[in-house]
mmCIF file as Biopython writes it, N, C-alpha, C and O atoms, coordinates in Angstrom:
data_model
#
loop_
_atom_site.group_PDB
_atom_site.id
_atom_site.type_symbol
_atom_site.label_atom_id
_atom_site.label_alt_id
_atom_site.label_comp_id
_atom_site.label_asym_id
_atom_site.label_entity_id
_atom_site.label_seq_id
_atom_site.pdbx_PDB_ins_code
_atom_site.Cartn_x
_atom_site.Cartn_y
_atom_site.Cartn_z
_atom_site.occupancy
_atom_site.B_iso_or_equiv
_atom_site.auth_seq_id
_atom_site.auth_asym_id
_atom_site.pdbx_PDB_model_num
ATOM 1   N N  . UNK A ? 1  ? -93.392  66.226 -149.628 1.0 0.0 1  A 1 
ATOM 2   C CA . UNK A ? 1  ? -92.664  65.772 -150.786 1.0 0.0 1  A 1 
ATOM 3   C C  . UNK A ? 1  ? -93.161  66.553 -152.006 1.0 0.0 1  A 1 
ATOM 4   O O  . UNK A ? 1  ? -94.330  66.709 -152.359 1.0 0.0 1  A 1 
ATOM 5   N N  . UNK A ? 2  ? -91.815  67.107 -152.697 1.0 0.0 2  A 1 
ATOM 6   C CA . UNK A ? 2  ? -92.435  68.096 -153.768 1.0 0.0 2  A 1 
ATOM 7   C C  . UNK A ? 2  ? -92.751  67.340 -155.132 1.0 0.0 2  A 1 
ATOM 8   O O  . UNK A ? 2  ? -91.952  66.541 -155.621 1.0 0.0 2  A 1 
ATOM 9   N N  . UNK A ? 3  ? -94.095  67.682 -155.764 1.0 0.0 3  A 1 
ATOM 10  C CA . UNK A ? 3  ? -94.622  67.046 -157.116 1.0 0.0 3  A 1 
ATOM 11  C C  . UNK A ? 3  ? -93.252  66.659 -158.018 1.0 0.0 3  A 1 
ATOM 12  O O  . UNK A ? 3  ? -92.236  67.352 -158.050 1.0 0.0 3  A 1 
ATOM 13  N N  . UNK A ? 4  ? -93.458  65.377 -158.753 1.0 0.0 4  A 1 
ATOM 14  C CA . UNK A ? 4  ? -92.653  65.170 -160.005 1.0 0.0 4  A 1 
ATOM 15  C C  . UNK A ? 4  ? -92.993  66.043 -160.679 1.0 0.0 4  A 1 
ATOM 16  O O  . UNK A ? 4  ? -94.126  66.473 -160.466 1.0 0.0 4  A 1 
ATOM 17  N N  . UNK A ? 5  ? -92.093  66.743 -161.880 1.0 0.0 5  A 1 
ATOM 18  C CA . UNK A ? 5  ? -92.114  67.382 -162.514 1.0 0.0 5  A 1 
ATOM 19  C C  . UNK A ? 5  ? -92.119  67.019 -163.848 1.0 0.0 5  A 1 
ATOM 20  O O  . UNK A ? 5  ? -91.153  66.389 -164.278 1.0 0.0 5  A 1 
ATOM 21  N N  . UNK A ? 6  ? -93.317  67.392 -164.798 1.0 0.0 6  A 1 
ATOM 22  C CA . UNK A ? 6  ? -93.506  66.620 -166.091 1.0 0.0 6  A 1 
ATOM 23  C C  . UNK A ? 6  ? -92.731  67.649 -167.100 1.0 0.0 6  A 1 
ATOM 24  O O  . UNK A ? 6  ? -92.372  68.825 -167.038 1.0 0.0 6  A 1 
ATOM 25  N N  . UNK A ? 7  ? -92.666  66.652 -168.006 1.0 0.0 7  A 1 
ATOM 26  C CA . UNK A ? 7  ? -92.340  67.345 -169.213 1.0 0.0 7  A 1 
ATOM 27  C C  . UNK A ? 7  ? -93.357  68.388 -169.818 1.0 0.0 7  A 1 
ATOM 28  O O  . UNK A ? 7  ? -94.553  68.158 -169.997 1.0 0.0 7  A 1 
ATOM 29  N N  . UNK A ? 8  ? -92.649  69.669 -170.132 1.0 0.0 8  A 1 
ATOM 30  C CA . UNK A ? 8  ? -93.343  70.544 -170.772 1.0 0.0 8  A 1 
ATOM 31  C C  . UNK A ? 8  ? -92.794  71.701 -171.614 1.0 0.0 8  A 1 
ATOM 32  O O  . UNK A ? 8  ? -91.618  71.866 -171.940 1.0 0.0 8  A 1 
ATOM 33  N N  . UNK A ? 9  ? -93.765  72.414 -171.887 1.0 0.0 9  A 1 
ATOM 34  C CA . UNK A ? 9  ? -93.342  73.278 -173.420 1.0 0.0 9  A 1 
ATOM 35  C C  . UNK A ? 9  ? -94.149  74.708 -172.706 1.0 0.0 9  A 1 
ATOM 36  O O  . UNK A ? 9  ? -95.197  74.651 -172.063 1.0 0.0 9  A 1 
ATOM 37  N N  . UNK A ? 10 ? -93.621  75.551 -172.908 1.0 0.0 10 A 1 
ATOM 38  C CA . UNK A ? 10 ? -94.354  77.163 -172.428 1.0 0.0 10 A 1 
ATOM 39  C C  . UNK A ? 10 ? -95.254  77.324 -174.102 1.0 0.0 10 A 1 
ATOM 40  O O  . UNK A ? 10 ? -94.762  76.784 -175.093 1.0 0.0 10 A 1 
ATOM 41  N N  . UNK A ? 11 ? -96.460  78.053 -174.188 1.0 0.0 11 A 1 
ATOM 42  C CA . UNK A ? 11 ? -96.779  78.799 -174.565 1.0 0.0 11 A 1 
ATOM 43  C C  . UNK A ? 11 ? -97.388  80.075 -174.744 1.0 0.0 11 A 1 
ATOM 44  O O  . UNK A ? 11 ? -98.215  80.261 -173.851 1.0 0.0 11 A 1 
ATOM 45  N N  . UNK A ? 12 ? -97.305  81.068 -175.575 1.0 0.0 12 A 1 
ATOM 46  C CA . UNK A ? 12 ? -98.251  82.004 -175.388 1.0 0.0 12 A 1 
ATOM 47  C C  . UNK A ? 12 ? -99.383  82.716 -176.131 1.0 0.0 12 A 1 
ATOM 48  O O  . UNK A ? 12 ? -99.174  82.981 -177.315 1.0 0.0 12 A 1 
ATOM 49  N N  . UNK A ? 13 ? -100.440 83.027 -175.639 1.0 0.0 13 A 1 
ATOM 50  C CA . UNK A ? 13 ? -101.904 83.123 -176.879 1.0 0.0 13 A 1 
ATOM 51  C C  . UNK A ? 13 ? -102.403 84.266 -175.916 1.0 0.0 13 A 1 
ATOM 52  O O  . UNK A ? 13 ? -102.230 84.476 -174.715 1.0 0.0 13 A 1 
ATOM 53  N N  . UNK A ? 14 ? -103.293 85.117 -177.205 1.0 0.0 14 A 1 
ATOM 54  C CA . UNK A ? 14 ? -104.276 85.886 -177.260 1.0 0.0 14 A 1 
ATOM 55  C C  . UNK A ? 14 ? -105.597 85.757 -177.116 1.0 0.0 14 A 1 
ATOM 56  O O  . UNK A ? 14 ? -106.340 85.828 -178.095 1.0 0.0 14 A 1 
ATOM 57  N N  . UNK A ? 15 ? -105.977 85.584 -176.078 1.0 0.0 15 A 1 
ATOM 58  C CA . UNK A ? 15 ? -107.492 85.164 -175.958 1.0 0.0 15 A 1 
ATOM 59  C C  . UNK A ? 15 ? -108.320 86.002 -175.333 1.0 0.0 15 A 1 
ATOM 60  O O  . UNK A ? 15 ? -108.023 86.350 -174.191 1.0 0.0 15 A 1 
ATOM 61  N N  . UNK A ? 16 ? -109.638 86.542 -176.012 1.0 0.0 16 A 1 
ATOM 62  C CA . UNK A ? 16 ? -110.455 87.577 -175.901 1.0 0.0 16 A 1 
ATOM 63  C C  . UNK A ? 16 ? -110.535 87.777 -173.863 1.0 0.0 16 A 1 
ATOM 64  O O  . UNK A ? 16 ? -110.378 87.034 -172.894 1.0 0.0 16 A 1 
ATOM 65  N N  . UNK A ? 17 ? -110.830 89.054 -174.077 1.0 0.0 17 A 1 
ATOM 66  C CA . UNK A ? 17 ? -110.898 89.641 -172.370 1.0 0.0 17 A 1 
ATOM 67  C C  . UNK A ? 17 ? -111.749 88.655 -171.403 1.0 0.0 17 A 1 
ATOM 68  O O  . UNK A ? 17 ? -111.396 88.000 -170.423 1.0 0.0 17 A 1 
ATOM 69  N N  . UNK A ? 18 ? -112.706 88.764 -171.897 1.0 0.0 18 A 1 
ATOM 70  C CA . UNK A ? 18 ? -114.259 87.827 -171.504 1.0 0.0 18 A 1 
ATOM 71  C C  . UNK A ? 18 ? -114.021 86.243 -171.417 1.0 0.0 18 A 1 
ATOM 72  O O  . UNK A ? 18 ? -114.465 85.650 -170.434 1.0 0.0 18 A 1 
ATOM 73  N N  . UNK A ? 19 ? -113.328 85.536 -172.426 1.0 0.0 19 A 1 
ATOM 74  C CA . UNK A ? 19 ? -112.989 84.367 -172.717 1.0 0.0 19 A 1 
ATOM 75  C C  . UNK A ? 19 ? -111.711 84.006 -171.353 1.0 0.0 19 A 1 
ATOM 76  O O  . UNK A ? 19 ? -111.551 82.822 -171.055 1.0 0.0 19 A 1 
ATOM 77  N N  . UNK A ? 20 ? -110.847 85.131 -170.586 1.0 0.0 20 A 1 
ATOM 78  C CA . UNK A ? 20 ? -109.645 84.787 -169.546 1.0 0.0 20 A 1 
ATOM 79  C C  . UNK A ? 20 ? -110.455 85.404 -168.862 1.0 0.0 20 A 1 
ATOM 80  O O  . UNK A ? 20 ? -109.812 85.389 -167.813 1.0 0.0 20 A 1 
ATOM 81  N N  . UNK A ? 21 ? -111.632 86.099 -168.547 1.0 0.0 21 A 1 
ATOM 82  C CA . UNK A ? 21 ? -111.898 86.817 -166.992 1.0 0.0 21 A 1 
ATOM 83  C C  . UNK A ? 21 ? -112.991 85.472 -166.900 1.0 0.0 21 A 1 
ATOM 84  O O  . UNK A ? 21 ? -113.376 85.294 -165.745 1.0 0.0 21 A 1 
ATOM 85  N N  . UNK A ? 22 ? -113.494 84.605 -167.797 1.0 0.0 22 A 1 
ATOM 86  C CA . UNK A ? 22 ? -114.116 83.044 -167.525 1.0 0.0 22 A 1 
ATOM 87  C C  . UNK A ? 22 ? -113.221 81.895 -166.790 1.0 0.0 22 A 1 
ATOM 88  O O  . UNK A ? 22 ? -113.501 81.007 -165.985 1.0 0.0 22 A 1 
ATOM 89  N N  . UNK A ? 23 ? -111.960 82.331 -167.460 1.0 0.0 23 A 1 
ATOM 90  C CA . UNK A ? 23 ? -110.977 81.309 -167.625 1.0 0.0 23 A 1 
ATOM 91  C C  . UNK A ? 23 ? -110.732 81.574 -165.941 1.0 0.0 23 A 1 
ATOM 92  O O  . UNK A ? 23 ? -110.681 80.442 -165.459 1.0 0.0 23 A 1 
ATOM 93  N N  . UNK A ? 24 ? -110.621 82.220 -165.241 1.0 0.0 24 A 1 
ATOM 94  C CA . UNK A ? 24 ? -109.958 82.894 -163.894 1.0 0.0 24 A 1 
ATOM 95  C C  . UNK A ? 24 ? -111.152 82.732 -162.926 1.0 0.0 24 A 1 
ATOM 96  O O  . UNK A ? 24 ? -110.856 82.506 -161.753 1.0 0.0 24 A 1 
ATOM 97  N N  . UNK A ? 25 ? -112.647 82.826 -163.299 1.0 0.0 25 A 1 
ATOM 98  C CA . UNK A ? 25 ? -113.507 82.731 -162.451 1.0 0.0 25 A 1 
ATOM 99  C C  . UNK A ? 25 ? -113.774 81.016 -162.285 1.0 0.0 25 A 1 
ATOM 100 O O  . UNK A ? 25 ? -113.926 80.442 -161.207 1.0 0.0 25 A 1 
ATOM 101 N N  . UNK A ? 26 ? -113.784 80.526 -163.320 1.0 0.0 26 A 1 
ATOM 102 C CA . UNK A ? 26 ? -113.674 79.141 -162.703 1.0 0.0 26 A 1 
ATOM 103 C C  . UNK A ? 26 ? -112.372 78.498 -162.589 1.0 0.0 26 A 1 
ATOM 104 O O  . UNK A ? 26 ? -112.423 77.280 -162.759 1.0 0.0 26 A 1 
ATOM 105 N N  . UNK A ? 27 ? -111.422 78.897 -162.391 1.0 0.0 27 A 1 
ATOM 106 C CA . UNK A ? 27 ? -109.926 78.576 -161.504 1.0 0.0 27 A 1 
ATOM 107 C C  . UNK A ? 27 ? -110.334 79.248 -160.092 1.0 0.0 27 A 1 
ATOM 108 O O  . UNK A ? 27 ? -109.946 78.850 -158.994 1.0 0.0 27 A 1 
ATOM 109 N N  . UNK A ? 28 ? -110.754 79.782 -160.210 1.0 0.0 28 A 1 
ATOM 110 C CA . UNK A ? 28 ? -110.877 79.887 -158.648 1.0 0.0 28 A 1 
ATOM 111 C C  . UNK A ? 28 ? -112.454 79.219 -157.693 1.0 0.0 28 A 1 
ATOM 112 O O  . UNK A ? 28 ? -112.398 78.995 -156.484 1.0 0.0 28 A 1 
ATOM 113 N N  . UNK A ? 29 ? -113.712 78.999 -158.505 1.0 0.0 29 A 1 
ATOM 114 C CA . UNK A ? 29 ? -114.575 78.514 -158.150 1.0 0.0 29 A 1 
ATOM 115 C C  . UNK A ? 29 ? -113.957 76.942 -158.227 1.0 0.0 29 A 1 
ATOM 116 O O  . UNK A ? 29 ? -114.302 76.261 -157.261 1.0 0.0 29 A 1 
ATOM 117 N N  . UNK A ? 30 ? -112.984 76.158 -159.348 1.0 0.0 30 A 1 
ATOM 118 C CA . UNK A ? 30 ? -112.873 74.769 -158.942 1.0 0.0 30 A 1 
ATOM 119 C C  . UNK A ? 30 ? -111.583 74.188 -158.411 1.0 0.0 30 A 1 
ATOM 120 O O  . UNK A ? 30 ? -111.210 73.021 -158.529 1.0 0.0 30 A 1 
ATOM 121 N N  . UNK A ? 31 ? -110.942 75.217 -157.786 1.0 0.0 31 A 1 
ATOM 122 C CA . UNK A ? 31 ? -109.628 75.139 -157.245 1.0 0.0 31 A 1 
ATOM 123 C C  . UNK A ? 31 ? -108.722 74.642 -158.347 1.0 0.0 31 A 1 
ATOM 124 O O  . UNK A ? 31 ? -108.035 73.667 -158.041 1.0 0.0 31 A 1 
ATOM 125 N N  . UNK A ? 32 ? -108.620 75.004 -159.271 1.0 0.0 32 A 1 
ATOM 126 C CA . UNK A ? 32 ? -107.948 74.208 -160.373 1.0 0.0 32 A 1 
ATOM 127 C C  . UNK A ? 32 ? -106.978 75.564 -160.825 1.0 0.0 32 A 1 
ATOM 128 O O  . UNK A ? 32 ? -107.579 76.634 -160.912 1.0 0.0 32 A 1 
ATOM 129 N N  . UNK A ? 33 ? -105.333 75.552 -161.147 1.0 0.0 33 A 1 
ATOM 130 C CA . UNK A ? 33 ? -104.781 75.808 -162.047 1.0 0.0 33 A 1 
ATOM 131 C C  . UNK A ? 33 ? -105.555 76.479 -163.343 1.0 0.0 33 A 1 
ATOM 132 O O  . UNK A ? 33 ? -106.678 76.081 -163.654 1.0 0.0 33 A 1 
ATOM 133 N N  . UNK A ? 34 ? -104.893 77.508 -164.065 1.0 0.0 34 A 1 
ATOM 134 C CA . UNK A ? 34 ? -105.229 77.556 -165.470 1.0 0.0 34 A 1 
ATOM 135 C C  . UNK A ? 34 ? -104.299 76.343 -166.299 1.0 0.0 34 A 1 
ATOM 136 O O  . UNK A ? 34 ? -105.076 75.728 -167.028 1.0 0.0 34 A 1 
ATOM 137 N N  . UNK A ? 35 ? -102.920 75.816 -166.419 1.0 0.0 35 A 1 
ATOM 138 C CA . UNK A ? 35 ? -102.738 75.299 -166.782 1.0 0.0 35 A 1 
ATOM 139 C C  . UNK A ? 35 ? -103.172 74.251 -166.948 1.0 0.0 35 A 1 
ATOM 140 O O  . UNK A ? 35 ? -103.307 73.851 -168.104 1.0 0.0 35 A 1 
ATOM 141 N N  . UNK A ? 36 ? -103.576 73.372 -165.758 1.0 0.0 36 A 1 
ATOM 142 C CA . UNK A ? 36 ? -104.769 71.761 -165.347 1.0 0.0 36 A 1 
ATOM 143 C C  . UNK A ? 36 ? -105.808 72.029 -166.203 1.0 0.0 36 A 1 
ATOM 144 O O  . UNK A ? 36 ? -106.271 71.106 -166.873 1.0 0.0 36 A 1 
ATOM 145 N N  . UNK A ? 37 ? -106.393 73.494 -166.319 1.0 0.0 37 A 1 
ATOM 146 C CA . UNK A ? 37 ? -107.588 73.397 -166.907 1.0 0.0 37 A 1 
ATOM 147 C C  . UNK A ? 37 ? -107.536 73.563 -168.096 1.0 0.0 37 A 1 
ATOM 148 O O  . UNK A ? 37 ? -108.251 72.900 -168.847 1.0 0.0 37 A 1 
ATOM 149 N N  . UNK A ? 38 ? -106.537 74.640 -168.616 1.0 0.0 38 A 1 
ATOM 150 C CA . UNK A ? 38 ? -106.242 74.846 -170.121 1.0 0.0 38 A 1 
ATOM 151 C C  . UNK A ? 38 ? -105.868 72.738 -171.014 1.0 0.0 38 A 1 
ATOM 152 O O  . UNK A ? 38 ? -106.357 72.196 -172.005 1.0 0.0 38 A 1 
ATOM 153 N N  . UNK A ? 39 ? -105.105 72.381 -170.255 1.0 0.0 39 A 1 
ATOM 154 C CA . UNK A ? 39 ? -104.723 71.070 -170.840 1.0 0.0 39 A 1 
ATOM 155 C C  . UNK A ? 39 ? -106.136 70.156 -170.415 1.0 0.0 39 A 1 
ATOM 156 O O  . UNK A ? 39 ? -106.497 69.111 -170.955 1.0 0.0 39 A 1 
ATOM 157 N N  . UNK A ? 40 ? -106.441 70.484 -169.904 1.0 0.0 40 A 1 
ATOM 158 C CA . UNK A ? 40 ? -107.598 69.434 -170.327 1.0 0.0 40 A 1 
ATOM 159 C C  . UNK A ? 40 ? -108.535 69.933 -170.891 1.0 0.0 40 A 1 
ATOM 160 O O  . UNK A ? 40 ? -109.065 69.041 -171.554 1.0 0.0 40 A 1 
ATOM 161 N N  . UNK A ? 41 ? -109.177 71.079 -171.040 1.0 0.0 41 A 1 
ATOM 162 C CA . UNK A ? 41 ? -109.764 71.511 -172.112 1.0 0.0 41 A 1 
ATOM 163 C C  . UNK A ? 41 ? -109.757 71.378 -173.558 1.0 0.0 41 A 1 
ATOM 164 O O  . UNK A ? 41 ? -110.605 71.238 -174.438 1.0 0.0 41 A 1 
ATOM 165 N N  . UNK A ? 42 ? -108.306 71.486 -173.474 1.0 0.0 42 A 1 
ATOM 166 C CA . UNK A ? 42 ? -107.721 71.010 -174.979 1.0 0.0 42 A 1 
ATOM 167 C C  . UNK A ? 42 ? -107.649 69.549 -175.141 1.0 0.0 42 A 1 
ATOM 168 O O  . UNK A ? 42 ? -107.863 68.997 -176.220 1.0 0.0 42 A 1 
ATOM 169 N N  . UNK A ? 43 ? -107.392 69.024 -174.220 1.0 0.0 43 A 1 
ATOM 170 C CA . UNK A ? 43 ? -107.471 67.418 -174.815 1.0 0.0 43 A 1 
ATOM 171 C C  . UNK A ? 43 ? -109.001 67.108 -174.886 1.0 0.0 43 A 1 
ATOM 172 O O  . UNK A ? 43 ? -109.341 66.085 -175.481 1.0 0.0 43 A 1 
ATOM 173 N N  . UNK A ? 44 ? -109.818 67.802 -174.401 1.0 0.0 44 A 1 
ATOM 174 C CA . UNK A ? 44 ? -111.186 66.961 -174.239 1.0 0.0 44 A 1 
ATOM 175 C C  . UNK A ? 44 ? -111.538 67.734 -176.000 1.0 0.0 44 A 1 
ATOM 176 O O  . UNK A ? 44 ? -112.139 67.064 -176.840 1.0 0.0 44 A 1 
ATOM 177 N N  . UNK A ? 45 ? -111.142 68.909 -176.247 1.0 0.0 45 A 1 
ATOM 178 C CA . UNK A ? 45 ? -111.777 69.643 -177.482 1.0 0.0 45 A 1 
ATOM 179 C C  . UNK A ? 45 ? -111.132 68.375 -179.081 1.0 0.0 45 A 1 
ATOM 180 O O  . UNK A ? 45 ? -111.611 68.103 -180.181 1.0 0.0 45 A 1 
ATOM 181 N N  . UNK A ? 46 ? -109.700 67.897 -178.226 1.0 0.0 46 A 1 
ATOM 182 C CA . UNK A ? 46 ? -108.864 67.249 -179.501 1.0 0.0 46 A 1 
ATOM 183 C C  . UNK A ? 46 ? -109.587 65.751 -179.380 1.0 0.0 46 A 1 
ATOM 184 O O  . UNK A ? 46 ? -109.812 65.125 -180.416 1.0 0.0 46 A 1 
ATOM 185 N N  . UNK A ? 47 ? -109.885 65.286 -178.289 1.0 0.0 47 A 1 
ATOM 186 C CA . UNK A ? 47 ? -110.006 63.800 -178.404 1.0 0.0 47 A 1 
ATOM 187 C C  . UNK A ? 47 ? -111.719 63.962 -178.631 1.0 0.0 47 A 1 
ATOM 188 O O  . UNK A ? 47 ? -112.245 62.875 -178.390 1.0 0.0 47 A 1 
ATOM 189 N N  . UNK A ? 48 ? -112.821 65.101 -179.060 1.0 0.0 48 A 1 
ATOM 190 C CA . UNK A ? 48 ? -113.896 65.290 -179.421 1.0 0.0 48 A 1 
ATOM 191 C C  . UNK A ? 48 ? -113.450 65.384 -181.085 1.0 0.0 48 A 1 
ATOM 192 O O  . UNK A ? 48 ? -113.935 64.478 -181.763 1.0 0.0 48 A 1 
ATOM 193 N N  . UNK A ? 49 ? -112.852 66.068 -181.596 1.0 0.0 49 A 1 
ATOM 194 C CA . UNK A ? 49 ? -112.538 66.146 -182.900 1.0 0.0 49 A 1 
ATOM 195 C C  . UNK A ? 49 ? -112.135 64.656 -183.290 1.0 0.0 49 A 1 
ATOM 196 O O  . UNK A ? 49 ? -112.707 64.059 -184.201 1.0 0.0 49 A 1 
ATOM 197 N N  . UNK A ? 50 ? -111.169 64.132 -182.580 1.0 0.0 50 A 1 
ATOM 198 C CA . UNK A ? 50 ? -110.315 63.025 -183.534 1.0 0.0 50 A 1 
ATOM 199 C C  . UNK A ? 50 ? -111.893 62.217 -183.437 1.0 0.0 50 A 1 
ATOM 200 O O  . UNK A ? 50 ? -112.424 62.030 -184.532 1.0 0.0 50 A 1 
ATOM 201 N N  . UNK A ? 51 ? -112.308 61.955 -182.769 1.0 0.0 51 A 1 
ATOM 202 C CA . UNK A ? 51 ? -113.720 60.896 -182.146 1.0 0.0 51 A 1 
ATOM 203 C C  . UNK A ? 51 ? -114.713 60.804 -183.607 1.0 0.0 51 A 1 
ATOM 204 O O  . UNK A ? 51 ? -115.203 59.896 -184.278 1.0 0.0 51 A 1 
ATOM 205 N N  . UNK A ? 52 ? -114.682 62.464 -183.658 1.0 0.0 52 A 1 
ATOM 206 C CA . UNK A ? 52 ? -115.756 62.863 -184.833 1.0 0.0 52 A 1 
ATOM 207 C C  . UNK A ? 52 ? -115.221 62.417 -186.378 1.0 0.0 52 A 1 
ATOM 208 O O  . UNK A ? 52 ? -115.750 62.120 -187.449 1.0 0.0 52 A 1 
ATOM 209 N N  . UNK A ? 53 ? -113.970 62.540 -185.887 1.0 0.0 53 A 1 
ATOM 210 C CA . UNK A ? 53 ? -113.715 62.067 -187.895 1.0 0.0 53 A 1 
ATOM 211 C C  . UNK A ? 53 ? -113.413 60.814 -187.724 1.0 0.0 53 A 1 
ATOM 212 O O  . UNK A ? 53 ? -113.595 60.260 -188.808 1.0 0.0 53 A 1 
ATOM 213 N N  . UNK A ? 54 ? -112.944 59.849 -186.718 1.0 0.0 54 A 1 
ATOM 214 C CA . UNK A ? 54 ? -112.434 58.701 -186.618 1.0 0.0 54 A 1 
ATOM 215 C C  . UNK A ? 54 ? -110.745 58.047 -186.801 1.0 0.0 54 A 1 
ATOM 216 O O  . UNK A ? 54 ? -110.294 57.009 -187.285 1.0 0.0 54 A 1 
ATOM 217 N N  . UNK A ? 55 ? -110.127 59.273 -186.130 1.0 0.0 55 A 1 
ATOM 218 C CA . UNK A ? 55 ? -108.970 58.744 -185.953 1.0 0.0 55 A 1 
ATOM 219 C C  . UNK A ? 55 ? -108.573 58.141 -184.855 1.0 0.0 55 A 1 
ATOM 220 O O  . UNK A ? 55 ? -107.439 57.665 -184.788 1.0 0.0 55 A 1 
#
């Protein structure tokens, strides 16, 4: 049975050489997607910020 399909938005970014040949070595050391990992990276970086100022 094929995955539900979530809502989503494409984007695209510039991110240093070193910073995506990281990004690719642990997608493949934790079996994880870049996308799985990019979105939770970012939510853990946003819900650390909102935490810190108190929203």
């Amino acid at each position: 049975m094929p995955r539900a399909k979530k809502e989503s938005v494409p984007i695209s970014a510039r991110i240093e050489k070193a910073t995506f040949e990281r990004l690719e070595k642990f997608c493949e050391d934790s079996g994880l997607g870049k996308t799985v990992t990019l979105e939770r990276a970012l939510n853990m970086y946003m819900d650390e910020y909102y935490g810190k100022i108190g929203q």
